[in-house]
C-alpha positions as CSV (number, residue, x, y, z in Angstrom):
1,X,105.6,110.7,126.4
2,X,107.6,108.4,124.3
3,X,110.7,110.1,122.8
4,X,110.7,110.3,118.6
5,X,113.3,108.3,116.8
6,X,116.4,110.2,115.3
7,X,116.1,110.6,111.2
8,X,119.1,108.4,109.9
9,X,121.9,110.4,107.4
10,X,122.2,109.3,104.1
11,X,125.3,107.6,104.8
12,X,124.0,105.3,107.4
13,X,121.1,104.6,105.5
14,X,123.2,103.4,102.5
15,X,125.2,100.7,105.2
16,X,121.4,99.6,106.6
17,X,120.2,99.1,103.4
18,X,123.3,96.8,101.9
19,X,122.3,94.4,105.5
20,X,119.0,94.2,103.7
21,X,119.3,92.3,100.3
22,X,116.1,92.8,98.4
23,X,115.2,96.5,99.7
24,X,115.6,99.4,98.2
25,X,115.2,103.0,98.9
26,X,112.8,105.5,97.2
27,X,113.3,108.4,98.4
28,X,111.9,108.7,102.2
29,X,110.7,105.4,102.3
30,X,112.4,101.6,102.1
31,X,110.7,99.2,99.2
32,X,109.9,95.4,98.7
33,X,108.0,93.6,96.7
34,X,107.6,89.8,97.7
35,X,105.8,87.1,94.9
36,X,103.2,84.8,96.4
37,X,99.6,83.8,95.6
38,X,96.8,86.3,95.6
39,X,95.8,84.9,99.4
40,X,98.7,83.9,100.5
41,X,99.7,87.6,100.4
42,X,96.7,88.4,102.0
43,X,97.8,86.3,104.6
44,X,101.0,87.9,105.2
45,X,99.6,91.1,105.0
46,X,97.8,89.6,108.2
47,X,101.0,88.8,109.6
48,X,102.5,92.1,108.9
49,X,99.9,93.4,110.2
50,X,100.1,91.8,113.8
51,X,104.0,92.3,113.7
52,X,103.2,96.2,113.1
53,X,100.6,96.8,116.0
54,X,103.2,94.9,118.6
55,X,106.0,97.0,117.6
56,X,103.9,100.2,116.6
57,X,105.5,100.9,113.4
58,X,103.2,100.3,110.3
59,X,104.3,99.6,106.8
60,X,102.2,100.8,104.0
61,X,101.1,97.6,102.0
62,X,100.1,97.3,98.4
63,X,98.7,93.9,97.3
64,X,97.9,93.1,93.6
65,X,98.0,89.9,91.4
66,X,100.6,87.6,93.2
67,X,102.4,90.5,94.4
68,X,102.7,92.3,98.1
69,X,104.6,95.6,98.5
70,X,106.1,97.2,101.4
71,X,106.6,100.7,101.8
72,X,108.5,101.5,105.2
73,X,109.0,105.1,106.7
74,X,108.7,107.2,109.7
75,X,105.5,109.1,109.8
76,X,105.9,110.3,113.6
77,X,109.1,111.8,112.2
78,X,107.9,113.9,109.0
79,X,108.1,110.8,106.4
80,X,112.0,110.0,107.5
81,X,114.1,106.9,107.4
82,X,115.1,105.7,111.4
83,X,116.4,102.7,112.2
84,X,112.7,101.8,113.0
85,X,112.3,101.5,109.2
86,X,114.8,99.0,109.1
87,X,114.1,96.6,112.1
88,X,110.4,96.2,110.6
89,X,112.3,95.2,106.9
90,X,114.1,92.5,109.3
91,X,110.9,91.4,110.7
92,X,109.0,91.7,107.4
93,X,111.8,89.4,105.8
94,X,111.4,86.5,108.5
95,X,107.7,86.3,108.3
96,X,108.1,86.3,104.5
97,X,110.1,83.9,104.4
98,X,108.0,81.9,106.8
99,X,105.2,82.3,104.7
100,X,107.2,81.1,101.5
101,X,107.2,83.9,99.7
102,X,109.7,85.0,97.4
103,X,111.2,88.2,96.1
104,X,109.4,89.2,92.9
105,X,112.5,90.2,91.6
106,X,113.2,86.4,91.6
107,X,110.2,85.7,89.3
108,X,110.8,87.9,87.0
């Protein structure tokens, strides 16, 4: 049986999220919203998607006109933050970025 990742303190999740410009946290979870065409969001979605079933860790994903959200917590743990959270933001970032797309806060 593979052992459950430790819930992070409030503290530590405060020093993760300032190593991860664009993400922010809503209560339990970790937030982003990237800008992009309708299918090229679709496509990262697709990405995401691989990304999530190799490290078995799955964002929730929201995509709507030119705009993909993420919403990253630990289900396995009761809806808590672990450093999980935050190594699928870093992985989510470079296949964003890959993918050209930008933070919507930047096309605002």
């Amino acid at each position: 049986m593979t052992e459950l990742p430790t819930p992070l303190t409030d503290s530590e999740i405060a020093v993760r999220l300032e190593a991860l410009p664009g993400w922010a946290r809503d209560g339990d979870e970790i937030t982003r919203t990237f800008a992009h065409t309708y299918h090229e969001c679709v496509h990262l979605a697709v990405y995401v998607a691989a990304k999530a079933r190799e490290v078995g860790h799955h964002p929730d994903m929201l995509i709507t006109w030119q705009r993909i959200e993420f919403r990253i917590t630990t289900h396995d743990v009761g809806r808590k933050l672990t450093a999980l959270d935050f190594e699928l933001a870093r992985d989510i970032d470079r296949i964003a970025e890959a993918a050209g797309a930008t933070s919507a806060d930047e096309t605002r």
